[in-house]
NUROPA-145192 format. One line per field, with one value per residue: residue number from 1; x, y, z of N, C-alpha, C, CB in turn; residue in one letter. Coordinates in nm, 2 decimals, decimal comma, m for minus. Atoms other than C-alpha are relative to their C-alpha. Glycine has a CB too. Layout:
<sites>
k = (NUM;...)
n.u = (X;...)
n.v = (Y;...)
n.w = (Z;...)
ca.u = (X;...)
ca.v = (Y;...)
ca.w = (Z;...)
c.u = (X;...)
c.v = (Y;...)
c.w = (Z;...)
cb.u = (X;...)
cb.v = (Y;...)
cb.w = (Z;...)
r = (a;...)
</sites>
This chain:
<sites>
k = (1;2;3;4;5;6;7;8;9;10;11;12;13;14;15;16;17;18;19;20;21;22;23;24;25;26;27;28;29;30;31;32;33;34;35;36;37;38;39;40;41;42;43;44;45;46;47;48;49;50;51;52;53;54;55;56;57;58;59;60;61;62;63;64;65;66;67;68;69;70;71;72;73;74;75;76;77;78;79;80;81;82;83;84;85;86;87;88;89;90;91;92;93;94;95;96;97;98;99;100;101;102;103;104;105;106;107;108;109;110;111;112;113;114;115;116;117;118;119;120;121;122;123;124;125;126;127;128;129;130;131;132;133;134;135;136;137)
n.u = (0,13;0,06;0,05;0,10;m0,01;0,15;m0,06;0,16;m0,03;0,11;m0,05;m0,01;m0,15;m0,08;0,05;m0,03;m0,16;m0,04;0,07;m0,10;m0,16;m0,01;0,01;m0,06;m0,04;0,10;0,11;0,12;0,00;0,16;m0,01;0,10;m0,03;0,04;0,04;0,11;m0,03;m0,09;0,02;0,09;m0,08;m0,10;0,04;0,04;m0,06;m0,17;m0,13;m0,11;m0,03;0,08;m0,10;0,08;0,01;0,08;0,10;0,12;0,12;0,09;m0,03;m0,11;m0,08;m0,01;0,16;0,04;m0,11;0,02;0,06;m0,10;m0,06;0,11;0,12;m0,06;m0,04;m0,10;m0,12;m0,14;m0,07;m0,02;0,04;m0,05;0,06;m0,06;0,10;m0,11;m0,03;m0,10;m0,07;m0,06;0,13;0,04;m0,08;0,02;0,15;m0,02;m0,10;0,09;0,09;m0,01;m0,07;m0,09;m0,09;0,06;m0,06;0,04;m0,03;m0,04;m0,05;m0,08;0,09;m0,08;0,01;0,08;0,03;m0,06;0,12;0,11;0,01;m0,04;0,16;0,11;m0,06;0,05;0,11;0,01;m0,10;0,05;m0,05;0,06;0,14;m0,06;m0,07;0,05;m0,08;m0,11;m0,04;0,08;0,11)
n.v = (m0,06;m0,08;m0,14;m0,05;m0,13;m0,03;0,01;m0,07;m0,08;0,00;0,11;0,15;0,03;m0,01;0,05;0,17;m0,04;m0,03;0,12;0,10;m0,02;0,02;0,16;0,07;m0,02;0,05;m0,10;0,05;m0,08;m0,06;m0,13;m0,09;m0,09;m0,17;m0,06;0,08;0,18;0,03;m0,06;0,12;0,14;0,00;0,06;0,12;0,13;m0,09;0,03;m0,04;m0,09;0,02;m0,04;m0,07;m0,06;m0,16;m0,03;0,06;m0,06;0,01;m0,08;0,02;0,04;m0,12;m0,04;0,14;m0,02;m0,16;0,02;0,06;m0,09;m0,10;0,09;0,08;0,11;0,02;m0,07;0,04;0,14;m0,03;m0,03;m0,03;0,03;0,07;m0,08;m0,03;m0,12;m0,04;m0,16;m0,01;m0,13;0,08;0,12;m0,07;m0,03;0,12;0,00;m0,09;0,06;0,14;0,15;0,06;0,01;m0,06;0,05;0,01;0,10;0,19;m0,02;0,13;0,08;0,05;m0,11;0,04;0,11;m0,04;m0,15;0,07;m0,01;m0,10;m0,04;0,09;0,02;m0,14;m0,05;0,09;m0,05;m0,10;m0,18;m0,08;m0,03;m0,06;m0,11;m0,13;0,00;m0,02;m0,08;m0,14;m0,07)
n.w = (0,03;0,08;0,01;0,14;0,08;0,10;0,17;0,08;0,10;0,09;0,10;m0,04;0,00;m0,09;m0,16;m0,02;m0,03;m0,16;m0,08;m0,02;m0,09;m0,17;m0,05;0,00;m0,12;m0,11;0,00;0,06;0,13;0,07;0,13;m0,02;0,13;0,05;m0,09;m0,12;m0,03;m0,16;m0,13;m0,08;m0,03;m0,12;m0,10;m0,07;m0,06;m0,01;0,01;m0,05;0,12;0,17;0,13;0,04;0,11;0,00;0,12;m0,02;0,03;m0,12;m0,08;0,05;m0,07;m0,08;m0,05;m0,08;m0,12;m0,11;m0,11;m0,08;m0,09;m0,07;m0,10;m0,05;m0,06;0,09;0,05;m0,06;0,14;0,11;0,12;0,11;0,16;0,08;0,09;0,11;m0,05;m0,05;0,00;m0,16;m0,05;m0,06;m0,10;m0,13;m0,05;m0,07;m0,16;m0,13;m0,04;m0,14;0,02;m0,09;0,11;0,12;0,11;0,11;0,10;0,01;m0,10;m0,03;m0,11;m0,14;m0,10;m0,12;m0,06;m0,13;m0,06;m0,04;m0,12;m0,08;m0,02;m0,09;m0,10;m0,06;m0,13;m0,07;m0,10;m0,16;m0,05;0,05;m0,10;m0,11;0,08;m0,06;m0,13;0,04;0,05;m0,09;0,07)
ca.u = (m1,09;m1,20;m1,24;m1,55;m1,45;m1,75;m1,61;m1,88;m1,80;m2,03;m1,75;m1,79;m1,45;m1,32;m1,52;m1,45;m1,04;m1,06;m1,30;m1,04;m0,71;m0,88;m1,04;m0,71;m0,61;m0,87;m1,09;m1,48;m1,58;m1,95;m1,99;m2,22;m2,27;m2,31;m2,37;m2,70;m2,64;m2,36;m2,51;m2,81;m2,55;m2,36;m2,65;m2,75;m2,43;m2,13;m1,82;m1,46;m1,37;m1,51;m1,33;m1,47;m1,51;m1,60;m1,78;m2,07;m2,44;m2,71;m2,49;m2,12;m1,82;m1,80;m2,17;m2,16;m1,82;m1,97;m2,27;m2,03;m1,86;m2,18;m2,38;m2,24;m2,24;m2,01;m1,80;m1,53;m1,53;m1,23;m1,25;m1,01;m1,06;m1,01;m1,07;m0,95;m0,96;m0,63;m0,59;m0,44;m0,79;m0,95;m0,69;m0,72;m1,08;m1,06;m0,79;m1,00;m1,33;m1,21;m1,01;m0,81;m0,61;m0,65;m0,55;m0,60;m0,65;m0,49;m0,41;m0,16;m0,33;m0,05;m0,07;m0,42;m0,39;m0,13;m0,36;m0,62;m0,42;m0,28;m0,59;m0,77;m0,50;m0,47;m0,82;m0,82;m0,53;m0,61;m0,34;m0,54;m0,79;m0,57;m0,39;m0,57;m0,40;m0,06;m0,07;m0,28;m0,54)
ca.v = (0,82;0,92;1,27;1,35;1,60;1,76;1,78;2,08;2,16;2,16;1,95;1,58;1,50;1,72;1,60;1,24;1,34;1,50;1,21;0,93;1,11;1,15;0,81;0,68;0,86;0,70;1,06;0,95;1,16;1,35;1,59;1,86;2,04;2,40;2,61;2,51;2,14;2,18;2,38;2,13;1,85;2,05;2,08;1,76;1,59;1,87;1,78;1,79;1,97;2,13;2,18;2,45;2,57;2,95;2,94;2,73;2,78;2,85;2,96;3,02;2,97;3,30;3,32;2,97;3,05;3,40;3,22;2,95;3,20;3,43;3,07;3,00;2,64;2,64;2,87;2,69;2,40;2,44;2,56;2,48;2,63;2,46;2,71;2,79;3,17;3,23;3,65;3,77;3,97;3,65;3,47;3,77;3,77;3,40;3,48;3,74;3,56;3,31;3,01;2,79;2,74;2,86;2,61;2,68;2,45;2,22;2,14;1,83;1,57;1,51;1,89;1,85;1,58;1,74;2,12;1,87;1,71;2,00;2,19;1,91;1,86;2,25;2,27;1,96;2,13;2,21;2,46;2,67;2,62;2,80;3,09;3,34;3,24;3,18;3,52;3,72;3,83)
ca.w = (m0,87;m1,20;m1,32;m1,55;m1,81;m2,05;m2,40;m2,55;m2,94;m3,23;m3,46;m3,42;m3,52;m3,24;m2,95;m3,07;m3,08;m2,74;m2,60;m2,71;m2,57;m2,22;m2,21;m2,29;m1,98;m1,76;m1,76;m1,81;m2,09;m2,18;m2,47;m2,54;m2,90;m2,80;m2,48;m2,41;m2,42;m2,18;m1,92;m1,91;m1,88;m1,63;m1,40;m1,41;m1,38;m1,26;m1,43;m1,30;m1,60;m1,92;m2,25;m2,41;m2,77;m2,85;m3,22;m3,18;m3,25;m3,00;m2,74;m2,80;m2,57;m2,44;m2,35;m2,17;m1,97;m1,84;m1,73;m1,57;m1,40;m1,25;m1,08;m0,80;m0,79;m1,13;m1,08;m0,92;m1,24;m1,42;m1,81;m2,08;m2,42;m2,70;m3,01;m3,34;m3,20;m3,19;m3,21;m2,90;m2,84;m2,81;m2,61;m2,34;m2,35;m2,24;m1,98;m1,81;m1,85;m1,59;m1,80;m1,63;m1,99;m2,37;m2,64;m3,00;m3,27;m3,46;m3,13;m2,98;m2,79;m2,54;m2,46;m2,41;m2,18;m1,97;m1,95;m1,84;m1,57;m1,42;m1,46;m1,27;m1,04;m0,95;m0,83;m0,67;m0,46;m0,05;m0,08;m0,33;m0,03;0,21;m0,02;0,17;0,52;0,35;0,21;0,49;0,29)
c.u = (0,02;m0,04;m0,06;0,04;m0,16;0,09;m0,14;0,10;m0,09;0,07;0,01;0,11;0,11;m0,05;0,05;0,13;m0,04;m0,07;0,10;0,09;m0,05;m0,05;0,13;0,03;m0,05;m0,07;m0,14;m0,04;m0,17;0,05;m0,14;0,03;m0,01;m0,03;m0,09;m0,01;0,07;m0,02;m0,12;0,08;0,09;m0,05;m0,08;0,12;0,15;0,16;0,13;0,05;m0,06;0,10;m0,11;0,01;m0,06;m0,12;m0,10;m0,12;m0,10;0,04;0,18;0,11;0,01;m0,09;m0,01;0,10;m0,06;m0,16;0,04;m0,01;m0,09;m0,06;0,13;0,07;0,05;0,11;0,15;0,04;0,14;m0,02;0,16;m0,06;0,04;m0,05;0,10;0,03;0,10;0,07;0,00;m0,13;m0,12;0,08;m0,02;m0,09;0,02;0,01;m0,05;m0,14;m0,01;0,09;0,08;0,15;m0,10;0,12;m0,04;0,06;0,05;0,06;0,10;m0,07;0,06;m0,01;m0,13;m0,02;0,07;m0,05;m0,11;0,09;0,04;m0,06;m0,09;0,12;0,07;m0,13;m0,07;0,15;0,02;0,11;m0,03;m0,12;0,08;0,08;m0,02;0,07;0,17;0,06;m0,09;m0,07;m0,14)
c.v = (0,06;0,11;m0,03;0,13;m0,01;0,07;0,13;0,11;m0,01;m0,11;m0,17;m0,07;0,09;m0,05;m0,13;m0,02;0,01;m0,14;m0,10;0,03;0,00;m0,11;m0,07;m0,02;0,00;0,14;m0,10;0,14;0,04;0,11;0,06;0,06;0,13;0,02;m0,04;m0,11;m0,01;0,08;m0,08;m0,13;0,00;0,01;m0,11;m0,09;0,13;m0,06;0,05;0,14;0,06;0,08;0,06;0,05;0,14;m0,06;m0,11;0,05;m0,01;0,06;m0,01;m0,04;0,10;0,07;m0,09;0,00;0,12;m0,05;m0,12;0,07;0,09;m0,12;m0,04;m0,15;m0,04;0,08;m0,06;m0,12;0,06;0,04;m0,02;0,07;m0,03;0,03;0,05;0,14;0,05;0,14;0,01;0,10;m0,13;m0,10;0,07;0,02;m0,13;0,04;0,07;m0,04;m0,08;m0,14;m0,05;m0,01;0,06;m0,13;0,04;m0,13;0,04;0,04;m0,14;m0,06;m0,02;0,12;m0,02;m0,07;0,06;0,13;m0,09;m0,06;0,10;0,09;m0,06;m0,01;0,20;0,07;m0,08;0,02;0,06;0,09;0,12;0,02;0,14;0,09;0,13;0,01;0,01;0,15;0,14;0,08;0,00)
c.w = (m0,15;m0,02;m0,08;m0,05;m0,15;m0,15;m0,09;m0,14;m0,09;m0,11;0,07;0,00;0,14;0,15;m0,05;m0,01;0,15;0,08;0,02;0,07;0,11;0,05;m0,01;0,15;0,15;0,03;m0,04;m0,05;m0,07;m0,08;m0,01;m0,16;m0,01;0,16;0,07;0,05;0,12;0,06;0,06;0,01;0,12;0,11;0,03;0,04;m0,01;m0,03;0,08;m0,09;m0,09;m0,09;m0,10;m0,13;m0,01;m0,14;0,02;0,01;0,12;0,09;0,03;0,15;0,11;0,10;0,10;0,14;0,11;0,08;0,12;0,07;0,12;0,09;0,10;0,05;m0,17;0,01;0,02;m0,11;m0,11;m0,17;m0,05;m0,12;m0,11;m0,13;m0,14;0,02;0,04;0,00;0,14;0,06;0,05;0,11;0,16;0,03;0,07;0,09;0,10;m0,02;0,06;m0,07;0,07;m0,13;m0,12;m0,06;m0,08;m0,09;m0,14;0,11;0,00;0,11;0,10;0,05;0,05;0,12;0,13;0,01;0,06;0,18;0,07;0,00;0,14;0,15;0,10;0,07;0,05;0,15;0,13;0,00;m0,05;0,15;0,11;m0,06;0,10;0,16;m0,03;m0,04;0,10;m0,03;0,07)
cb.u = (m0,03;m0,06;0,07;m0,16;0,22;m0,14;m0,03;m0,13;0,11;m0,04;0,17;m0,08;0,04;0,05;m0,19;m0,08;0,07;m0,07;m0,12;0,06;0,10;m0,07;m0,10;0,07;0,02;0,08;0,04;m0,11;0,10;m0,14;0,05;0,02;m0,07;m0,16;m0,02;m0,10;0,09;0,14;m0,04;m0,15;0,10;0,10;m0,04;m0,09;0,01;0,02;0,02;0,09;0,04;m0,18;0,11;m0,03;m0,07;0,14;0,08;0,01;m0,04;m0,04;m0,10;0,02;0,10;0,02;m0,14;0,03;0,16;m0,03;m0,10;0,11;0,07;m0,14;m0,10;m0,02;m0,13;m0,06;0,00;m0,01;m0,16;0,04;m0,09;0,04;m0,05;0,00;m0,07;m0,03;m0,05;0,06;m0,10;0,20;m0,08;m0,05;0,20;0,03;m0,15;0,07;0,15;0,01;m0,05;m0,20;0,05;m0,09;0,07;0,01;0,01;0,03;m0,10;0,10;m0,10;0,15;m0,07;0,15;0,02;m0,07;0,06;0,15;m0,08;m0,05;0,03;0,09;m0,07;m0,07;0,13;0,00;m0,09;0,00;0,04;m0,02;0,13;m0,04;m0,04;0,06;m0,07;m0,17;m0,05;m0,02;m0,03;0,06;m0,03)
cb.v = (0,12;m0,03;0,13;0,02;0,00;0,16;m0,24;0,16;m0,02;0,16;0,05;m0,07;0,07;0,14;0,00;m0,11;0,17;0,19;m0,08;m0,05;0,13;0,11;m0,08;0,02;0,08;m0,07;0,15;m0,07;m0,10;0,07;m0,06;0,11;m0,03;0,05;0,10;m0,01;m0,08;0,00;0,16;m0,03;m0,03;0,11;0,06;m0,09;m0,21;0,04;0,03;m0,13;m0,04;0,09;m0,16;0,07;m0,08;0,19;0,00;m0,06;m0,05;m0,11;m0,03;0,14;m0,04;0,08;m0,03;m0,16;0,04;0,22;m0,01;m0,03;0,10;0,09;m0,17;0,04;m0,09;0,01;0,12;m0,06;m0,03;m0,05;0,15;m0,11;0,08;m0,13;0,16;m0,03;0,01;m0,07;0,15;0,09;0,14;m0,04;m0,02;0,08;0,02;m0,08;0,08;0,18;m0,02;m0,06;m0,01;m0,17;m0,16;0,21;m0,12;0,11;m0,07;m0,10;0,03;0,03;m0,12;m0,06;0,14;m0,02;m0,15;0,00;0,13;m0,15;m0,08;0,04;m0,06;m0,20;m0,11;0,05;0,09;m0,13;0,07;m0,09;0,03;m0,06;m0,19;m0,08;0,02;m0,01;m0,16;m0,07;m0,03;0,08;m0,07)
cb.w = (0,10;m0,01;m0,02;0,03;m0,09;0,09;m0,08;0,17;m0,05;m0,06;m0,06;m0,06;m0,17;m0,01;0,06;m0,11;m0,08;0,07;m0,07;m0,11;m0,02;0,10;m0,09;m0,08;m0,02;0,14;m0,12;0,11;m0,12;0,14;m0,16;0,15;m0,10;m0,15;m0,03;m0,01;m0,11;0,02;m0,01;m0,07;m0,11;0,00;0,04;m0,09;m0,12;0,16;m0,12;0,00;m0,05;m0,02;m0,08;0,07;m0,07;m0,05;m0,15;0,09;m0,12;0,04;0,12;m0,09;m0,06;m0,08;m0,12;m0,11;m0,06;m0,13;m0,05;m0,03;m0,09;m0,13;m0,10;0,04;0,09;m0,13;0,07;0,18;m0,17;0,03;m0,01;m0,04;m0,04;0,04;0,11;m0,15;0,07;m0,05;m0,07;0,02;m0,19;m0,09;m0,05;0,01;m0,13;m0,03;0,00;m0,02;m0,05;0,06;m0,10;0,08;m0,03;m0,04;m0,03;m0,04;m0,02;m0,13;0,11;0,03;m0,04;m0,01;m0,05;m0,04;m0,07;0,02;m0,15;m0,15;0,05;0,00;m0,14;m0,10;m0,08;m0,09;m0,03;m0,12;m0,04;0,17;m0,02;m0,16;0,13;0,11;m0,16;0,01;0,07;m0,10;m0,14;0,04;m0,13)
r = (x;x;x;x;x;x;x;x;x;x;x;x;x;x;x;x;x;x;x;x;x;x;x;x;x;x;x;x;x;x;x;x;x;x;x;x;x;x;x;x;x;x;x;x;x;x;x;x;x;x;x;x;x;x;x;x;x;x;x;x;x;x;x;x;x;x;x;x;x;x;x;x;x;x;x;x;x;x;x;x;x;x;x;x;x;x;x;x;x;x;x;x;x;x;x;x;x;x;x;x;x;x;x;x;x;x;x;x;x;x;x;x;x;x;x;x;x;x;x;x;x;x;x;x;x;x;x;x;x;x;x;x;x;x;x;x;x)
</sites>
């Protein structure tokens, strides 16, 4: 099976980077230029994934993950983000707005590839289903 990942940045050069390295990797691959684009891309067609950019215009990364996170029928999509934002004030805003990972750029396309599958393969995981029985919660 095919995972769909959503590719949403505003540079064309980095969506068409991240596009090639996960098509290499048999991912099927949509992109979005900004917040609002990819939330009307995410409910018409719910990705496995989305690789997310903060600085972008119209509606930024930070804006688009916290409404991610509030609808119930996104919340559970993984999020990478993939941001030149690298102060440790933005890396922890991330971490506690719900990310699944934080890259910054210039990034390495083989790391992306492996935060992507173990991302995707983490919450494709039925023992994440059952944590709560494991741990008696």
């Amino acid at each position: 099976m095919a995972y769909k990942v959503l590719v949403v940045d505003d540079e064309v050069n980095i969506r068409r980077l991240v596009e090639v390295t996960l098509l290499t990797e048999g991912y099927i691959v949509d992109k979005a230029v900004d917040g609002v684009d990819a939330l009307e891309k995410i409910k018409a067609d719910k990705p496995d994934l989305i690789i997310l950019d903060v600085m972008m215009p119209r509606k930024d990364g930070f804006e688009t993950l916290k409404e991610l996170m509030e609808n119930p029928q996104t919340v559970d999509i993984p999020v990478i983000m993939l941001t030149a934002k690298a102060q440790d004030v933005d890396i922890f805003k991330g971490w506690a707005s719900g990310v699944s990972a934080y890259l910054t750029k210039p990034f390495n396309p083989k790391e992306l590839k492996t935060f992507a599958e173990r991302v995707i393969q983490g919450a494709n995981n039925p023992a994440y289903d059952t944590m709560e029985e494991i741990y008696d919660v």
